[in-house]
C-alpha positions in Angstrom: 7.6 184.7 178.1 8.0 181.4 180.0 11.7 181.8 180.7 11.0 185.6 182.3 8.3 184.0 183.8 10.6 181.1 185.0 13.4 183.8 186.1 10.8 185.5 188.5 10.1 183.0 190.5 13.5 181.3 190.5 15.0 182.3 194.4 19.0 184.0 194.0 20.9 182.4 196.9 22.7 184.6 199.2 25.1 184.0 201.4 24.4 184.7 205.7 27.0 186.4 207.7 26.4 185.5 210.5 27.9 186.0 214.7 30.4 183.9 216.4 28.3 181.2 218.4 30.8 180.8 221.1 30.3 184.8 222.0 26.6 184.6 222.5 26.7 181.1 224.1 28.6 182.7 226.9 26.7 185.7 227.0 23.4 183.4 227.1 25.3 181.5 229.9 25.8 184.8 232.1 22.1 185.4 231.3 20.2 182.6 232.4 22.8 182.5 235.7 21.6 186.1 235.9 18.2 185.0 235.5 18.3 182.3 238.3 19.4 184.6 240.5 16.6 187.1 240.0 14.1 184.6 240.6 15.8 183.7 243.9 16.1 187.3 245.4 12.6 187.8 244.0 11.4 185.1 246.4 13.6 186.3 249.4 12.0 190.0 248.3 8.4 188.4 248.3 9.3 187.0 251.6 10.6 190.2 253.0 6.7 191.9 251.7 9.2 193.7 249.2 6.4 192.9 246.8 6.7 195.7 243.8 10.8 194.6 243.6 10.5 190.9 244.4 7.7 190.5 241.6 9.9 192.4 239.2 12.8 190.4 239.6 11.2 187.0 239.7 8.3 187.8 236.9 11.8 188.7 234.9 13.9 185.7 235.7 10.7 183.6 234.7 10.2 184.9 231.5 13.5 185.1 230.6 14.3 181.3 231.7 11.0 179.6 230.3 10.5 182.0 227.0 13.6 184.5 226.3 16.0 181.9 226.9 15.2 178.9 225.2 14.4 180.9 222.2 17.4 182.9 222.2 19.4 179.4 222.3 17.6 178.1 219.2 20.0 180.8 217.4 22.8 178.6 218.3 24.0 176.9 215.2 27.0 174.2 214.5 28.2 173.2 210.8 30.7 170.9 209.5 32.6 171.4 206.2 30.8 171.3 202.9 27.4 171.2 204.8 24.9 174.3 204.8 21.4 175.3 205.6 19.2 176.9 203.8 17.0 179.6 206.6 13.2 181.3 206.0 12.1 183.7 208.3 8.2 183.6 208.9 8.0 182.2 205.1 10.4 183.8 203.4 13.9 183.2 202.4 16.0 184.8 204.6 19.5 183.3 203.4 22.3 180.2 203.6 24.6 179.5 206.1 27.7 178.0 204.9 31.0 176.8 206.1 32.1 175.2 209.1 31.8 176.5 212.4 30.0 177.6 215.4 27.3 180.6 214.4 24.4 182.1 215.9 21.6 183.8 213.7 18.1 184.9 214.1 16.3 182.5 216.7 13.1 182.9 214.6 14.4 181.3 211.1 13.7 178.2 210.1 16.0 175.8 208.4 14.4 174.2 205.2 15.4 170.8 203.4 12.7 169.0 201.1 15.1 166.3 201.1 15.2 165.3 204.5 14.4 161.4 205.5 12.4 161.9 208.9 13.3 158.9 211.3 10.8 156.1 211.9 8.9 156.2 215.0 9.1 152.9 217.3 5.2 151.9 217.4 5.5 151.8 221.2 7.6 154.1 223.3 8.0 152.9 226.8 7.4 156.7 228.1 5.7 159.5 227.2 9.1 161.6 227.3 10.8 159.1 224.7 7.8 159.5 222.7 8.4 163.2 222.5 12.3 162.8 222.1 12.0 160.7 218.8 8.9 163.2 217.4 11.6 166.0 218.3 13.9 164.2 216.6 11.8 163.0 213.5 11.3 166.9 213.1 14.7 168.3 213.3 16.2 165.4 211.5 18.9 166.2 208.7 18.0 170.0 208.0 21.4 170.5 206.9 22.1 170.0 203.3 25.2 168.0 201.9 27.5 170.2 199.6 29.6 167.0 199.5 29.7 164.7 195.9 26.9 162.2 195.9 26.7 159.1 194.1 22.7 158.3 192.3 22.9 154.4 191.4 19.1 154.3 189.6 17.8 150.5 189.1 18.3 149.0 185.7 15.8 149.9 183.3 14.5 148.3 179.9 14.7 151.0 177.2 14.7 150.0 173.1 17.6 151.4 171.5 17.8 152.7 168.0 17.4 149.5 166.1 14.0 149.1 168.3 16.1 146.0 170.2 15.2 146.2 174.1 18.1 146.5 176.1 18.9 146.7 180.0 21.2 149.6 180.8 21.8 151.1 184.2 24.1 154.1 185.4 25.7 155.7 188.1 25.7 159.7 188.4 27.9 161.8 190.2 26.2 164.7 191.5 26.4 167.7 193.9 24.6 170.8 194.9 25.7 174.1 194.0 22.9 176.5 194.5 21.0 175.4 198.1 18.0 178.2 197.2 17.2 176.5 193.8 17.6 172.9 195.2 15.2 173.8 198.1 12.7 176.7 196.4 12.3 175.4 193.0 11.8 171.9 193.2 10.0 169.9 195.5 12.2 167.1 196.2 15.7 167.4 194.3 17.1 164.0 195.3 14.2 162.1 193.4 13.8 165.2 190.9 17.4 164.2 190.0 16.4 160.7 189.9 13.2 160.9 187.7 15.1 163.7 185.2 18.2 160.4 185.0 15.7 158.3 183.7 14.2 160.7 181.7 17.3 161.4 180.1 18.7 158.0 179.8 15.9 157.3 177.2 16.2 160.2 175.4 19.7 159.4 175.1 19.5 155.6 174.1 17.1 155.7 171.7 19.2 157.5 169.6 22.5 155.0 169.4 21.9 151.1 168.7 23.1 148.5 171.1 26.3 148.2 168.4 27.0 148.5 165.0 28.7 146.1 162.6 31.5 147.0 160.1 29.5 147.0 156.9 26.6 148.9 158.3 28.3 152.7 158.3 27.6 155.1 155.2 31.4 156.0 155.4 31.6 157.7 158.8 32.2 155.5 162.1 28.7 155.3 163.8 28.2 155.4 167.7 26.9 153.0 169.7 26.1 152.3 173.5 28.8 149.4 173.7 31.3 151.0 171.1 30.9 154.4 172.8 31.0 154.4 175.8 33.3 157.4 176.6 31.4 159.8 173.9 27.8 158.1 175.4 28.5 159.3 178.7 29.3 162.3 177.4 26.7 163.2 176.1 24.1 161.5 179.0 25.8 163.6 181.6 25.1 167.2 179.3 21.5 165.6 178.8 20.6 165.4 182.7 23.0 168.8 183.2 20.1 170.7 181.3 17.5 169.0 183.2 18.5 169.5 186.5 19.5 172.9 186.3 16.5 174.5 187.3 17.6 172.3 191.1 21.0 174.2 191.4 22.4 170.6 190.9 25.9 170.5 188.7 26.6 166.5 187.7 30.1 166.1 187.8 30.0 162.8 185.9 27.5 160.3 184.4 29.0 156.5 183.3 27.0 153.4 182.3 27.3 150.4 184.9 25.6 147.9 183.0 24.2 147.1 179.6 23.2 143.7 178.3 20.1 142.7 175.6 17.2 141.8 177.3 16.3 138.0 178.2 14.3 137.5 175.4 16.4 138.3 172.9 19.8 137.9 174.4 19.7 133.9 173.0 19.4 135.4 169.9 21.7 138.0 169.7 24.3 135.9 170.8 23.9 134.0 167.8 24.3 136.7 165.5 27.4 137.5 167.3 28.6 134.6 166.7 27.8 134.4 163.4 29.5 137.4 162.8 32.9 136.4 164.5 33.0 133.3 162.6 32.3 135.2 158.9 35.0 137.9 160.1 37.3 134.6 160.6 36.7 133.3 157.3 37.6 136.6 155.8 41.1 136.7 157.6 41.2 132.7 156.9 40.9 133.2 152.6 42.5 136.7 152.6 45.9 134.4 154.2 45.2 132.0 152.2 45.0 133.4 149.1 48.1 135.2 150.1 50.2 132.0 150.7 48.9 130.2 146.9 50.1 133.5 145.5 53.4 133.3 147.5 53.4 129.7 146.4 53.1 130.0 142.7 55.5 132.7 142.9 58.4 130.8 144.5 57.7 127.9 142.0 58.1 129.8 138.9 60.8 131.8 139.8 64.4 130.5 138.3 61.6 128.2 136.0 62.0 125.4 139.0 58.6 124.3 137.8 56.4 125.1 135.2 52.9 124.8 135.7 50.5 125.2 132.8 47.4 127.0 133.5 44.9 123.9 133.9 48.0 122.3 136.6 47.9 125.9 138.4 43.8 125.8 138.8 44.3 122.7 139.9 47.0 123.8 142.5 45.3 126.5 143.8 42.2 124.4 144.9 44.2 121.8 146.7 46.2 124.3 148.7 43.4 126.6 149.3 41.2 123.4 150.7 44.1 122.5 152.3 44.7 126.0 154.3 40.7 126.7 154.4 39.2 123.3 155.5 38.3 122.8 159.3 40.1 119.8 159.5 43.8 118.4 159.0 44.3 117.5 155.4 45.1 114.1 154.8 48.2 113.5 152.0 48.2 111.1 149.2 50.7 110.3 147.7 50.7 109.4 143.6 53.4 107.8 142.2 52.1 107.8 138.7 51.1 110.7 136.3 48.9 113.5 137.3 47.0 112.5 134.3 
């Protein structure tokens, strides 16, 4: 029911085919020149007491020059590549322009971006005509809508992974727009629509994975984690905010993580446990070599019966040489010149 519901109000784009501007720019051109002229030879007609003609031809060249003309002229559009507007004509959506060019369409649509920054007014204008230039401006200002690949850097943000330990993660999204009618209709703003559904997703995605995993904490199958799996992570966070955003005509090319460190208050401690845990790891590699080399030892030794070593004189052995190999400091011979006894 919802989706149907969902459906019916979603807005299909379609495409505007729209006249060569340069045709009716010089076709305007002849008309306003024709235009002028009427208003003259309707003064030299008034002048003459031709009054019927002369108000014909300069009530014409009037209406044409101070109403016809200027909104004729506002059909005049110009486009550079991967930009295009999105047009509604007395409400309703009337179609997109796209691709570059010089067009002309209906005077009477309106372009439409929810997006649009408008600029910020000086709080004193030094004439009333620069006053009206910049609210002209502030108005009209970046109507078009970029089909070009964006980049969304959100701010950092504090979220508790898996394990429950707070972390500071930010990413970067690459992100453009590929339907202009569902960007503009079915969202109110889809820059910070995007924005809000990142974050949203970001959570939902790193509460499920811990910061990182440790070698004996698997069940048998390799676990993922945010600084283990990147690759996979990103993956998955840029499907996550696809289905979001989807309703905004926005397609998210591709979504990586730009930063991830513990939070402050814990960060002291976790670095301690990593530490911890690289020094155990060493220890391991330390007494698997060094049992290695006391069995290489006793195995040169007996062969071709060069020495033989009772059991007690092989325990005996295999302490000093694995103190020797295992010990944090350089072992220190003695030399006995008696018995071993």
């Amino acid at each position: 029911m919802n989706q149907a519901m969902q459906s019916k109000n979603e807005v299909e784009e379609r495409q505007i085919r729209a006249k060569s501007g340069m045709g009716m720019l010089l076709l305007l051109l002849i008309l306003v020149a024709a235009s002028i002229a009427a208003m003259v030879f309707g003064i030299i007609f008034l002048a003459d007491e031709a009054f019927a003609l002369g108000g014909i031809l300069l009530g014409a060249g009037i209406l044409f020059g101070g109403i016809v003309g200027p909104i004729l002229f506002a059909g005049l559009k110009v486009l550079k590549p991967n930009e295009a507007l999105v047009l509604t004509l007395f409400g309703k959506y009337y179609g997109t322009l796209t691709g570059p060019g010089f067009f002309y369409v209906n005077p009477f649509v309106t372009a439409v971006n929810p997006a649009s920054r408008p600029i910020q007014l000086a709080p004193a204008a030094d004439s009333g005509v620069a006053a009206m230039q910049a609210a002209s401006q502030a108005l009209s200002f970046n109507k078009k809508i970029s089909l070009k690949a964006m980049t969304l850097d959100n701010e950092k943000q504090k979220i508790n992974d898996k394990l429950g330990n707070p972390i500071i993660i930010g990413i970067v999204v690459i992100w453009r727009v590929a339907n202009t009618a569902k960007a503009v209709f079915n969202v109110d703003n889809y820059k910070e629509f995007l924005s809000i559904q990142c974050d949203s997703a970001l959570r939902n995605v790193v509460r499920l994975y811990p910061y990182d995993v440790s070698e004996d904490s698997g069940d048998g199958e390799e676990e993922k984690s945010l600084r283990g799996s990147s690759q996979e992570i990103s993956e998955i966070l840029k499907n996550e905010i696809q289905k979001k955003v989807e309703i905004a005509g926005l397609e998210i090319a591709e979504a990586r993580i730009t930063h991830l460190s513990y939070a402050p208050e814990i960060a002291a401690a976790m670095l301690q446990r990593q530490q911890a845990s690289a020094v155990i790891d060493a220890r391991k590699l330390i007494v698997e070599g060094a049992v290695g080399m006391v069995q290489m030892a006793l195995d040169k030794l007996g062969e071709n019966d060069i020495v033989l070593l009772d059991e007690e004189r092989k325990a005996a052995m295999v302490s000093n040489l694995l103190v020797v190999l295992c010990g944090n400091k350089d072992a220190q011979p003695i030399v006995n010149s008696g018995s071993i006894y």
